[in-house]
N, C-alpha and C positions, 0 to 999 in steps of 0.2 A: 256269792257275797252275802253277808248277814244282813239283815235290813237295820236299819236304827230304830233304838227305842226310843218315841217320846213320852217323854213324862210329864210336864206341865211347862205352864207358860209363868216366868215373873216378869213383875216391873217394879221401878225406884224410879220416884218422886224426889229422893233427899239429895239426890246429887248435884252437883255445875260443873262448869266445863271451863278450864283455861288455856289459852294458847298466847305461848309467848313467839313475839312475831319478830320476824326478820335475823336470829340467833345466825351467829357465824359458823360455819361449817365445817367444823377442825373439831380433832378430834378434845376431846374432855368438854368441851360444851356443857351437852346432856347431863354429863355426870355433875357439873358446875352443879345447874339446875336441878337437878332433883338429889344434892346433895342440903340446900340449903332449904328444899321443902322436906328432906329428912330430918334437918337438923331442927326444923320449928314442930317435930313430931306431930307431922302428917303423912295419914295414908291417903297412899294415893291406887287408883282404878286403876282404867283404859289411857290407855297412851298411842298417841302415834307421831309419828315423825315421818317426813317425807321429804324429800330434796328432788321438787319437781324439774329446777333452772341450775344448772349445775356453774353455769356463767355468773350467778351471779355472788356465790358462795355465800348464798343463807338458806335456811329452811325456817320452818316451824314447829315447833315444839306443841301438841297437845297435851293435856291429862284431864279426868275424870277426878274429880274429891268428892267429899261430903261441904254441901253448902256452908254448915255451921263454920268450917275450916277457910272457905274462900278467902273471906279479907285478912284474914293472919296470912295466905299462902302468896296474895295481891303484896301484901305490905312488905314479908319477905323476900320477893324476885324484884319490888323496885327497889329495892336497897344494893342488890347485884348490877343492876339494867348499866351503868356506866363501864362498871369492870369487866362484863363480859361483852359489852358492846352489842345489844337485842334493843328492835326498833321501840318495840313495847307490848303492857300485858294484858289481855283482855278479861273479859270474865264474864259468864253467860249462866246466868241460873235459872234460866228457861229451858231447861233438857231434862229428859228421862230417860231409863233405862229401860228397855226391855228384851229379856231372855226367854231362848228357846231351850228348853234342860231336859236331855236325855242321855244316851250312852249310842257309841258310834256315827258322832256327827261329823266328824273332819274325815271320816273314811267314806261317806257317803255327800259327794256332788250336790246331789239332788236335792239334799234335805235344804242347804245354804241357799239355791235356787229357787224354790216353792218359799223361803223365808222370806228373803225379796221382793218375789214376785207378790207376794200377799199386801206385802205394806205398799209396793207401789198400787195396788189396785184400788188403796182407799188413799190414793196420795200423800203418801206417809215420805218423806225425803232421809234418807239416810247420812246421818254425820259422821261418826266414827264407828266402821263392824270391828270385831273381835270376835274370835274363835277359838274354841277349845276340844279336847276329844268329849268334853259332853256339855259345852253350851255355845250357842251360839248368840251374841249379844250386839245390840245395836245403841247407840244414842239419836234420840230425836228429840222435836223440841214436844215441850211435856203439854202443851193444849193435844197435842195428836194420839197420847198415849193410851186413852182406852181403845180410839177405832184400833191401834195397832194390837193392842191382847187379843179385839176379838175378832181381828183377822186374822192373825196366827193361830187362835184358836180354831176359828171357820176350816183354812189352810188343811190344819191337821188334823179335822177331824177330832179333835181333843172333848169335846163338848163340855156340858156345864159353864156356870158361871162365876165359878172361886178360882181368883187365879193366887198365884204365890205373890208375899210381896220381900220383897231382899232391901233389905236399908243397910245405903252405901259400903259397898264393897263386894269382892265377885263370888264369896259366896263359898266359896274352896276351902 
């Protein structure tokens, strides 16, 4: 098997994090939701969704924006929160991004593992990963986000101290 190439480490400072809570579990939901953050032309990151309680038929809705976008994206989903019936929307612009950018990541284990295991070593807590065939990218809250470069850095062996820096968006 090939080994992965790494190539550098980024981080984003410019992002925030939303989660709209308690959304019903049927299907067009999501698309509700990030129809009507399409429609106020915004892009949007990282997303996750997960329906951990399947009793109780809600999940929650994550995404990643650029901060400048939050309160338009805030203002936008309470104006839905009745008609779609979601408990309510949070907003967190204490997060950052950082990325591990090479080529052969999602084919290789290992690499996703040592990425992990780096940030937990400086207590770094993981909020939402994402994965690509060439980045692997985390959000954390952004006071943690140089120990996290220069663990990934440490990690890989990357050395130097210039790391990339990506504002808002994945980069692609």
């Amino acid at each position: 098997m090939e080994q992965a190439l790494i190539t550098g480490v980024a981080h984003d400072r410019s992002e925030a994090k939303i989660t709209v809570t308690g959304v019903p579990d049927h299907a067009g939901a999501a698309a509700r939701i990030f129809r009507v953050i399409a429609d106020a032309e915004i892009d949007i990151d990282m997303v996750l969704q997960n329906v951990s309680n399947t009793s109780s038929g809600r999940t929650d809705i994550t995404f990643t924006l650029s901060k400048a976008n939050g309160p338009k994206a805030v203002a936008s989903l309470e104006k839905i929160k009745e008609e779609l019936g979601f408990s309510s929307v949070l907003y967190d612009d204490h997060v950052g991004k950082v990325s591990l950018v090479g080529a052969g990541m999602r084919s290789h284990p290992g690499v996703t593992a040592t990425f992990c295991e780096a940030l937990c070593k400086v207590g770094v807590n993981i909020e939402i990963i994402n994965t690509s065939e060439i980045r692997i990218s985390v959000l954390i809250r952004d006071a943690q986000l140089d120990d996290a470069v220069r663990a990934i850095h440490d990690a890989f062996e990357l050395g130097g101290d210039e790391e990339a820096v990506v504002y808002a968006g994945s980069g692609r």
